[in-house]
N, C-alpha and C positions, 0 to 999 in steps of 0.2 A: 593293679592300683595299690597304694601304699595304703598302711593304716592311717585313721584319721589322729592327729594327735590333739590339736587344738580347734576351735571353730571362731570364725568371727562374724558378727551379729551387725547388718546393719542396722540404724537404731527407728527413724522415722517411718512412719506405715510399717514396720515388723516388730520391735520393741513397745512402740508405745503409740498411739493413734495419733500421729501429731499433725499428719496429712488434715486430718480434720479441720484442726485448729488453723494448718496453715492456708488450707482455704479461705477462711471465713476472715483471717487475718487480710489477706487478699480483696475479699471482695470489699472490705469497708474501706483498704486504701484507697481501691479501684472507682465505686459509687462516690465515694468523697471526694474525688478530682471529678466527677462528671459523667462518667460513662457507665456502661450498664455489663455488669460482671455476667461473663459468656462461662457455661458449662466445659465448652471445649476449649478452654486456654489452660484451664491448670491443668492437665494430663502430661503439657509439652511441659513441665519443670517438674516433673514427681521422680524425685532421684537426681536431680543435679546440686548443686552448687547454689546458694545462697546469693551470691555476686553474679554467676549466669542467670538465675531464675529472674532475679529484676532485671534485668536487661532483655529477657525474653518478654515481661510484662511492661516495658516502657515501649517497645518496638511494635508490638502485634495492639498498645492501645493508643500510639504514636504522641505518646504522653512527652512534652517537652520537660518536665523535671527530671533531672540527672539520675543514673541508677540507684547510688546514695543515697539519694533522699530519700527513693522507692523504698528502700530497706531498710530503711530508718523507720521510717514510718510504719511498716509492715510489721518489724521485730517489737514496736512497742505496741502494736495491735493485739501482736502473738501471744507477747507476755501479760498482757493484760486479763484474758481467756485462760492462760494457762496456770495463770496464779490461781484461779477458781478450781481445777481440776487438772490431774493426768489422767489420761487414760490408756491404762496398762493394757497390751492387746492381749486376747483371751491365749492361754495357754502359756505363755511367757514363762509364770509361777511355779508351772507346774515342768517345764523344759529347763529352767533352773536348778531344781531340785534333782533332775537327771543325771544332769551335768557334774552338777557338785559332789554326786554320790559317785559318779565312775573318775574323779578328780582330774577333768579335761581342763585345763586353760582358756579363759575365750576372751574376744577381745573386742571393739567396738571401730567400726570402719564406714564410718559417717561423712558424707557430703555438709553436714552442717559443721560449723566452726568446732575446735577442740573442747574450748571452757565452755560452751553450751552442750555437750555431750555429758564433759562432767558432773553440769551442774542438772543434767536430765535424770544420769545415774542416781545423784542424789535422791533427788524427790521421790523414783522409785525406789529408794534402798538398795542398790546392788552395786553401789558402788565398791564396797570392800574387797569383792568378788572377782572384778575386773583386773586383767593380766598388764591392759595395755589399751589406748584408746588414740586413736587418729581420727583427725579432723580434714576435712574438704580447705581448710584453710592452711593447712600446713605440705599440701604438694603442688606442684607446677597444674598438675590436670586436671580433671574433676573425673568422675565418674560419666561414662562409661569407660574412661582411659584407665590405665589399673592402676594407675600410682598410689592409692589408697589403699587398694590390698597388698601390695607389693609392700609399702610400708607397717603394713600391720602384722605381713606374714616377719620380717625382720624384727620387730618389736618383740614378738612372739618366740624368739629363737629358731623358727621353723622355716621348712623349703616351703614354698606355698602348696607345694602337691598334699601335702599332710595337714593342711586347711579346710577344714571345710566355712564355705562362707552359707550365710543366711539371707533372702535377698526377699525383696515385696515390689520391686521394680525389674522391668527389663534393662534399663542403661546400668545397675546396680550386678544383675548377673552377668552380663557382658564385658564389666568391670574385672569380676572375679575371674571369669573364665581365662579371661586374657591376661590373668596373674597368673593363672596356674595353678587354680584350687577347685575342688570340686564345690557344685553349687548347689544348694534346693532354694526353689521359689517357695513361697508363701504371698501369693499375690492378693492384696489389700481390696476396700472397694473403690478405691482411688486407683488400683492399674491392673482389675482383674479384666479389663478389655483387653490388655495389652498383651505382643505374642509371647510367648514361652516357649515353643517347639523346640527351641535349640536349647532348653535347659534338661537335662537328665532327670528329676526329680523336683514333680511338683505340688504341694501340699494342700491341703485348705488353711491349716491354722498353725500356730505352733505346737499343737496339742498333740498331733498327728506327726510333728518332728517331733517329740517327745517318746509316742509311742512305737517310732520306727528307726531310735537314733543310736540302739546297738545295729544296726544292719547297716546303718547310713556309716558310722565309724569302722565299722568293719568290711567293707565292701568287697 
């Protein structure tokens, strides 16, 4: 296997808890149209696409408003929770500081839109830090399909094999894999059900990629 040279970070459930928010962003659309928000519906959009996810929640609650609307209404649920708090997931800080010292490039390969990537960067401060940031809205496919890391690895100036991606979802490492980057889970409490056997490396937090991330770059 090649050295690692760059890594890319997806951002929700692994950067920053936003799984959280987007739940709860979810269930007030959801109770607000009438129906009663099911435990097992957000598992099936954790790692897709913004535009897929309301369509998966317009269909499974046979809600006649348009996906649009759904995401409409959802994004300003979001934002609403979000403007109170980020929350930065544990270890982040301290795999930042990793990174910066051994001066790896990393970059951000997100299922949610570009300018809310940036504007996530922001509010955590790491934006200055960032090589390169791709958005679920800026390729033909979403995630699990690679075209997000396949774009991030060119963004990056790198083959994908010399990627290493960061992942808190299974359609998220599936994505990666099928670019052609090596992958470690960190899987969330939002998709620690979900399988991982086919990923190489799997974490509990990012604290633990922090403390295993000369071995993980040097493989």
């Amino acid at each position: 296997m090649p050295r690692i040279e760059a890594i890319a970070f997806d951002m929700d459930g692994l950067m920053v808890d936003t799984e959280t928010i987007g739940r709860e962003a979810w269930r007030i659309v959801v109770e607000g149209m009438g129906c009663s928000f099911e435990d097992d519906v957000y598992p099936r959009i954790v790692g897709r696409r913004s535009d897929e996810s309301a369509e998966i929640m317009r269909s499974y609650y046979k809600l006649s408003v348009p996906s649009e609307e759904l995401l409409r209404e959802k994004t300003e649920a979001f934002f609403q929770i979000l403007n109170k708090t980020v929350p930065v997931m544990p270890g982040l800080r301290t795999l930042h500081k990793e990174i910066v010292k051994r001066n790896i490039p990393w970059a951000v390969a997100t299922s949610s839109p570009c300018d809310y990537a940036a504007d996530m960067l922001s509010r955590i401060q790491l934006q200055d830090g960032c090589h390169a940031i791709v958005g679920g809205d800026e390729v033909e496919r979403g995630k699990p399909s690679p075209d997000i890391y396949l774009l991030a690895a060119e963004r990056l100036g790198l083959a994908p094999s010399k990627c290493l991606a960061l992942e808190d979802s299974a359609p998220g490492c599936r994505a990666a894999i099928a670019a052609g980057m090596e992958v470690v889970a960190v899987p969330g409490n939002h998709t620690r059900e979900e399988e991982f056997g086919f990923v190489r490396h799997v974490f509990n937090s990012l604290l633990q990629v922090a403390e295993n991330l000369d071995a993980l770059i040097n493989p």
